[in-house]
Structures are given as C-alpha cells and as structure tokens.
N, C-alpha and C positions, 0 to 999 in steps of 0.2 A: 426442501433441499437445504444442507448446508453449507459448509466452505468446503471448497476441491483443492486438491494440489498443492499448489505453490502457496496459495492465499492463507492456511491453517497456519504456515509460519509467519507470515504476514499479518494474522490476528494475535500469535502469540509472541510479537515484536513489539505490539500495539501498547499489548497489557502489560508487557515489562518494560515497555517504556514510558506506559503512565504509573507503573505500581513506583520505580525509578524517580520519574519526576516529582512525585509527591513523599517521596522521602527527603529530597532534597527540598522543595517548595518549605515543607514542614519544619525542616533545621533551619532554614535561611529565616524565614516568615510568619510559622506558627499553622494553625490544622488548616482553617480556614483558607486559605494561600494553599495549604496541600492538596484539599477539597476540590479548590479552584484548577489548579492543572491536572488533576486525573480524571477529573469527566472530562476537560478539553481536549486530553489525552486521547481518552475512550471513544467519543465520540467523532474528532477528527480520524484515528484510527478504523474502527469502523465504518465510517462512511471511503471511506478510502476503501479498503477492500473490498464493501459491497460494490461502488462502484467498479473497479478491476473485473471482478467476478463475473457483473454482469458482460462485459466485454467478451470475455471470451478467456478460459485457461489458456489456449495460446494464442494470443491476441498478439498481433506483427502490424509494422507499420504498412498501410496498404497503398503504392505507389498506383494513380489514375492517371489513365493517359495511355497514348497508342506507341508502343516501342517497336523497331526497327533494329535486329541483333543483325550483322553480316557476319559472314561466317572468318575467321581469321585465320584458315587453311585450306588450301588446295587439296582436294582429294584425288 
C-alpha cells in the first residue's frame, strides 16, 4: 500500500520542504550543510507520515471514560 488521502500532501510538503532547506543550507553553508538538511528533511518527513498513516486517515482524538449527557429540554 501506499500513502492515502490527506498524507500524499503531507509527503509532498516533506520533499519541498527539504528540496527548500537545502537550497538554502547550500547558499548559507556550502553542499555538504545542504546534504545534511535534506535527508533530515526527508527522513524526519517521512517517518512522520508513515507514522500518521498508520493511525488512521481519520484518526480523532479518542475521549475514554463513562459520560453522562442529560437531556437540556423538556419534551
């Protein structure tokens, strides 16, 4: 399987914001220093969304615990 949904922009956020950091890394620093933030990039990126993914496409905060609604009108 690969990326669903929401995540495929979330992978193509990843890589333009490492292909981004390492343009900049590179003027600032030189390749090396640009090298250095695009796989941090890429990889922090990716593990990010793998992990999301696996969660769940709609993955909601799940409140545990016994609730007690009363009703707020008289019928």
């Amino acid at each position: 399987m690969g990326l669903q949904g929401r995540y495929i922009y979330w992978a193509a956020g990843a890589v333009g914001g490492a292909i981004l950091g390492f343009i900049i890394a590179y003027c600032i620093a030189g390749f090396v220093a640009g090298l250095i933030v695009l796989v941090a990039f890429v990889v922090t990126g990716a593990a990010l969304v793998m992990f999301k993914q696996r969660r769940g496409l709609h993955s909601k905060k799940v409140d545990r615990g016994v609730f007690v609604y009363a009703r707020s009108k008289r019928l």
